[in-house]
N, C-alpha and C positions, 0 to 999 in steps of 0.2 A: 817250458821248452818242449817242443815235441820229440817226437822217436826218431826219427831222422837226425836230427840234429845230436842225441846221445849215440847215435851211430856212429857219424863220423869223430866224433870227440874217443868212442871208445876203439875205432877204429885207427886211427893216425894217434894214439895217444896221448889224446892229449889234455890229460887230466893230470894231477896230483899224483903223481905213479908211487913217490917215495912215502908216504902217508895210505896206501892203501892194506887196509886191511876187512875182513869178513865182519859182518853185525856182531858175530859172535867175538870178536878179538884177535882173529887169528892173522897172522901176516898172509899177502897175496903178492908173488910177485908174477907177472905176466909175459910169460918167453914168447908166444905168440897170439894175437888177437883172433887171430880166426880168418876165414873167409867168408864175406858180405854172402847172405843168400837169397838171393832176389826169388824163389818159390817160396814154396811155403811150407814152415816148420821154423825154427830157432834161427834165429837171425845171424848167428855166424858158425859155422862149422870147419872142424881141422883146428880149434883151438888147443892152445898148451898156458897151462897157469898151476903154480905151487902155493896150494896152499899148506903152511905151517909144514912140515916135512915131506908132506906128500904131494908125489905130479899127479896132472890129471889130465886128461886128453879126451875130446868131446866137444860138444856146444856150448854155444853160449844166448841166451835172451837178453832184453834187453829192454825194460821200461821205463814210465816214470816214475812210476809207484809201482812197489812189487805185488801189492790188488789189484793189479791188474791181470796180475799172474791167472789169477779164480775169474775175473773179468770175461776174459778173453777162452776160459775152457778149456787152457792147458794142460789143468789137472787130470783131466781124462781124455787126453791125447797121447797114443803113444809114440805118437813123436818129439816128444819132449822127454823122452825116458833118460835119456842119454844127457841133459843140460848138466854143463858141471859146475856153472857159474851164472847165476842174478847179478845182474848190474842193473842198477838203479839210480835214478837222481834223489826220491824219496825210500825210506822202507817203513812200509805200515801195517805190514803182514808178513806174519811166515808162512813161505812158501814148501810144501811136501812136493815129491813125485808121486806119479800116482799107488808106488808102493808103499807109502807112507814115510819112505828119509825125506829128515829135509836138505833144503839145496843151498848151499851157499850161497850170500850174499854179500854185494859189496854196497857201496854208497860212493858216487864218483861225484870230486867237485872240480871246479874247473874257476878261474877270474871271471868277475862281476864284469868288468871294462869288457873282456871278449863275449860274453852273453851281448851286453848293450848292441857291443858291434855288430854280430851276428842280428840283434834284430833291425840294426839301422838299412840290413841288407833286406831282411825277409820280410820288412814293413814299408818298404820304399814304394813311392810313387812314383819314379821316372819309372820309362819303358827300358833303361838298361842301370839295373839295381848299383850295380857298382862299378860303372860309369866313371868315378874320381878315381878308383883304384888299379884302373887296367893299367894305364903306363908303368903300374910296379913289376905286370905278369911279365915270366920270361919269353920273347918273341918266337923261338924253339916249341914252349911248349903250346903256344896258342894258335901256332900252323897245324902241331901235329893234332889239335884239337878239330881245328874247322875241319881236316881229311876227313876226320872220323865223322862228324857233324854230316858232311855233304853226301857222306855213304849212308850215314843214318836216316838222313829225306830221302835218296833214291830208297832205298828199303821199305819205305814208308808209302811210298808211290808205286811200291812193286805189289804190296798190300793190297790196295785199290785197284790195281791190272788185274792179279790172279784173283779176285773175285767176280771180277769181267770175265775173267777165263774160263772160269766156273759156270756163268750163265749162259755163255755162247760156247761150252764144250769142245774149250782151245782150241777153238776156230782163230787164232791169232791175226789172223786179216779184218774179219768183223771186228776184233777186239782193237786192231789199232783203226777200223774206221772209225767207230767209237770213241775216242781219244782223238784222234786228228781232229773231227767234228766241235767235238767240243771247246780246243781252246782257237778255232779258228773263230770263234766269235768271241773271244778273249773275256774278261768276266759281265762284260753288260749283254750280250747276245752265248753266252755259255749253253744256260737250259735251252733255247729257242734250235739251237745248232746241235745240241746232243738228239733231239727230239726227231731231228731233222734227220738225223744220220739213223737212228732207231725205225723211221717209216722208210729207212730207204736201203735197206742190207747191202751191204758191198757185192754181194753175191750179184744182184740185180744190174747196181751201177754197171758192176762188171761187163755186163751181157750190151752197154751201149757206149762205150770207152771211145769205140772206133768214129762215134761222133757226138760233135760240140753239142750240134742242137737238140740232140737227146739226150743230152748228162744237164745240159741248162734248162731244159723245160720239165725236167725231171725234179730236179733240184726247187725251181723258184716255182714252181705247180704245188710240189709237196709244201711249201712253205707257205702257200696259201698267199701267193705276193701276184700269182696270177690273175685275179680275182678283179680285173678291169678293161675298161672300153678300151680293146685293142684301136690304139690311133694310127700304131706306125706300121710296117712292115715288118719289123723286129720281133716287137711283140704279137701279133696276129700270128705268126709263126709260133711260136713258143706256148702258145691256146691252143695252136690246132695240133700239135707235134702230143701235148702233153694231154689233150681231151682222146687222145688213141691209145697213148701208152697206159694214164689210167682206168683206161677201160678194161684194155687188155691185163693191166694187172691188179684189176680191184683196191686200186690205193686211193685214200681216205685223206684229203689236204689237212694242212695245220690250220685255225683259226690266225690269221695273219694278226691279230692284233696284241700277237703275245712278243713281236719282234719292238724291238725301241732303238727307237732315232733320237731324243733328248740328248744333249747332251757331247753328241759323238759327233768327231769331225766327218763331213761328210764321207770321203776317203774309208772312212771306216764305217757306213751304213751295210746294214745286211746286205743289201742289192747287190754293192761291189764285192764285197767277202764273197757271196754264192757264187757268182762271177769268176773271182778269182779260185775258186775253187773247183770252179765245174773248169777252167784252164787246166789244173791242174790232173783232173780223174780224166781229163778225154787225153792226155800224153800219155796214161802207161794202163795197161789191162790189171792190171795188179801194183800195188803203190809200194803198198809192203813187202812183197818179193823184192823189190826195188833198192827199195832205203835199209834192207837189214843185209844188204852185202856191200854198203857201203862204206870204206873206208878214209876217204878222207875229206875233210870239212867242207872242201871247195864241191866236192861233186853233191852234196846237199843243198849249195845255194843254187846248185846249176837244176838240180830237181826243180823246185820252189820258182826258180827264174821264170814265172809267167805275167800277162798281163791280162785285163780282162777284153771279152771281144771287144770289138771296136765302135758297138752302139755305147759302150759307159764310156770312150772319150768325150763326150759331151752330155753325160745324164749321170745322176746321184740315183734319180727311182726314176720309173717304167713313165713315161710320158711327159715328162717336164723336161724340158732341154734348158744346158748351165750356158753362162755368158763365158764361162774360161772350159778352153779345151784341153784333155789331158790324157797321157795314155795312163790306166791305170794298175800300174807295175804293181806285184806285190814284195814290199820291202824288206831289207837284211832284216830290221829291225823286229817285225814279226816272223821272218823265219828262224831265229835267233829265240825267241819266245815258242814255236815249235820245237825245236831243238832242247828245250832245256824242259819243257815239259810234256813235250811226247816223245821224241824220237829217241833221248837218251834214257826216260826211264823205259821206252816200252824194248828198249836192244836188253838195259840192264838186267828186266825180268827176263828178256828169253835166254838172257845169258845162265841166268839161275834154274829155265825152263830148262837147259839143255846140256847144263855143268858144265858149258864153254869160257873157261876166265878172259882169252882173250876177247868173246863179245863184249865181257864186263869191264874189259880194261877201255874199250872201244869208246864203250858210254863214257867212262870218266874221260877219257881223250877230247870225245865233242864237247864238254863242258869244259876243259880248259882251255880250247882254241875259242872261248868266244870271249870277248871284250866283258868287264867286270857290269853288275847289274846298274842303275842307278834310280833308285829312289828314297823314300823318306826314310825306308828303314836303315838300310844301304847306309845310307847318308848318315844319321846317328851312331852308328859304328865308326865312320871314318871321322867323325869329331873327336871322338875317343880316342885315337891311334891305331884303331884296326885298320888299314887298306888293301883290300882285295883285289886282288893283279889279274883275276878272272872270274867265269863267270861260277866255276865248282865252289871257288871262296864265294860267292854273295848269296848261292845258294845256300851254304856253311851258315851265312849267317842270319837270313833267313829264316832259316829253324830253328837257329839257337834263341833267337829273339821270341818265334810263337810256342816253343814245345820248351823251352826253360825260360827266359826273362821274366816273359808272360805269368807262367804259373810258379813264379820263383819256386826255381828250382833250384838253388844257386848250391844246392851242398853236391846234386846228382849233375854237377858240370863243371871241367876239369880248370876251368877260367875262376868262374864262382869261388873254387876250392882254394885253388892257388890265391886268391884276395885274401880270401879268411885265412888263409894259413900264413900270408904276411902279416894280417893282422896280427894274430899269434903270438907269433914273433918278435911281436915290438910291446906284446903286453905281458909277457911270463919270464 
């Protein structure tokens, strides 16, 4: 058994409490376990435990074997000065402080059936360990679980901003160009579109907002998608617009053969994405001034409400005309997909940038006005009995599926916990 696992066992006790005594004989009884210490030093602190007539108040360690004590270089740590209690599943050593007492110890057992169970969870191959057990969880506690979950991916996302923030010197505009760019090519066009937005600083955009054909020949230039026998009038313009602007500003095209078209509906080729894009930067001089005063769900689809000019109603790429005509809107369904991974985590960070709660109430707001996610993962939860009424919950699970399922984690997740702890239940 690992450390984790003697945690929570000595944590929630749930061990042999009436049977516990010191290696040496003494009775132990345990008024409080302590508090879990996620830094570092002794794994629980604020404990209280009697041994044999006397209280003790202080820390507590906690391994498999108490050689591990000397293992691990506690003995000359003085943060371990203070431990008033070893707990161990093995004891193979006696353990000193480094003043030379030694430290009491216990030996904690626990039922063979709940060990098994515990590894039927920590050894599983499905993608959700305990998957049979959820309809036991109480539905109270598994909401109030995913809140906390769906706050802990914004958190996680806010991570990866203010490291952006860092590089571009809370330039918060560059930083959400940077982000919009990226998931506007969703994950098959991701790098190709961050890359895109990195040669192109919002600063620049900025300066040609006031028109299409300079935010477009800007855009599909840099992207190195200009790079052909202007046939039409469209594109002939879009050569000659964009062979002045990079002159004028020393910009250096992408090698076009890093974009990919395998695969993707046409609808979603780079061509139309920039397209729809360069719609969107020629509407507003600033994007970000824009979308982080706004309030309610409807005026973010009215942002987003563009389509692309009106050469891609009949063209996928630059010179091949399509047999079906189309104007080409950009859909709820990707702005729904901006919303949930740019607009609400980058409000959530400014909200944290600026210790405004209502910004940060704002972002969990857009994430629960949006329809529930649906994919494989998604979908595997809702076999189970979980079904998320929006999109905060599927992001909730989301997480909890790659930052705990994943790395069974199931003893550091409150779902996880509460299985094992009906198991428990039904074995002691």
């Amino acid at each position: 058994m690992n450390e984790d696992f003697l945690q929570f066992i000595w944590n929630l006790g749930l061990y042999d409490s009436a049977n516990l005594t010191t290696t040496e004989g003494e009775y132990v009884e345990v008024l409080s376990a302590g508090v879990r210490n996620r830094d570092s030093g002794p794994d629980f602190y604020n404990a209280k435990v009697r041994i044999g007539d006397t209280l003790w108040a202080g820390t507590v360690e906690i391994h498999k074997k108490s050689s591990e004590w000397n293992v691990h270089g506690h003995q000359n740590d003085n943060a371990y000065n203070n431990v008033i209690l070893h707990v161990v599943e093995k004891n193979d050593a006696m353990i000193k402080r480094k003043n030379g007492e030694i430290i009491p110890c216990v030996e904690i057992t626990y039922p063979e059936d709940f060990k098994r169970r515990y590894l039927e969870l920590s050894e599983s191959k499905q993608h959700i360990p305990c998957a049979n057990y959820i309809p036991e969880v109480d539905d109270f506690k598994v909401q109030f679980w995913l809140s906390r979950l769906a706050a802990e991916r914004l958190e996680l996302k806010t991570a990866g901003i203010s490291a952006l923030m860092d590089e571009t010197y809370s330039d918060l505009e560059e930083v959400f160009h940077c982000i919009l760019f990226k998931y506007f090519g969703f994950k098959t066009n991701a790098l190709p579109f961050e890359m895109l937005a990195k040669s192109l600083p919002a600063q620049l955009l900025r300066k040609y907002s006031h028109s299409l054909l300079s935010v477009e020949s800007l855009l599909f230039g840099q992207a190195g998608l200009l790079d052909i026998d202007a046939a039409d009038e469209y594109s002939h313009s879009l050569i000659s617009e964009y062979q002045f602007l990079k002159k004028k500003h020393n910009l250096i095209a992408m090698d076009k053969s890093i974009w990919k078209y395998a695969k993707l509906r046409p609808v979603n080729f780079p061509t139309i994405r920039i397209a729809q894009m360069a719609a969107i930067l020629s509407k507003y001089q600033s994007l970000w001034e824009v979308v982080v005063t706004l309030e309610n769900i409807k005026d973010i689809y009215s942002i987003f409400d563009v389509t692309a000019s009106e050469y891609w109603d009949n063209h996928y790429v630059f010179g091949k005309i399509s047999s079906k005509t189309s104007s080409k809107r950009f859909g709820k369904n990707a702005v729904d997909n901006l919303i949930i991974n740019v607009l609400a985590p980058m409000i959530f960070t400014y909200s944290i940038y600026r210790g405004d709660e209502v910004l940060k109430e704002r972002a969990i707001y857009f994430l629960e006005s949006l329809d529930a996610e649906s994919n494989s993962v998604v979908n595997e939860w809702v076999q189970c009995g979980i079904k998320p009424v929006n999109a905060f919950q599927t992001q909730a699970l989301l997480h909890l599926q790659t930052e705990y399922c994943a790395a069974k984690k199931c003893l550091k997740c409150a779902i996880g916990k509460e299985v094992i702890q009906n198991i428990i239940k039904t074995n002691i």
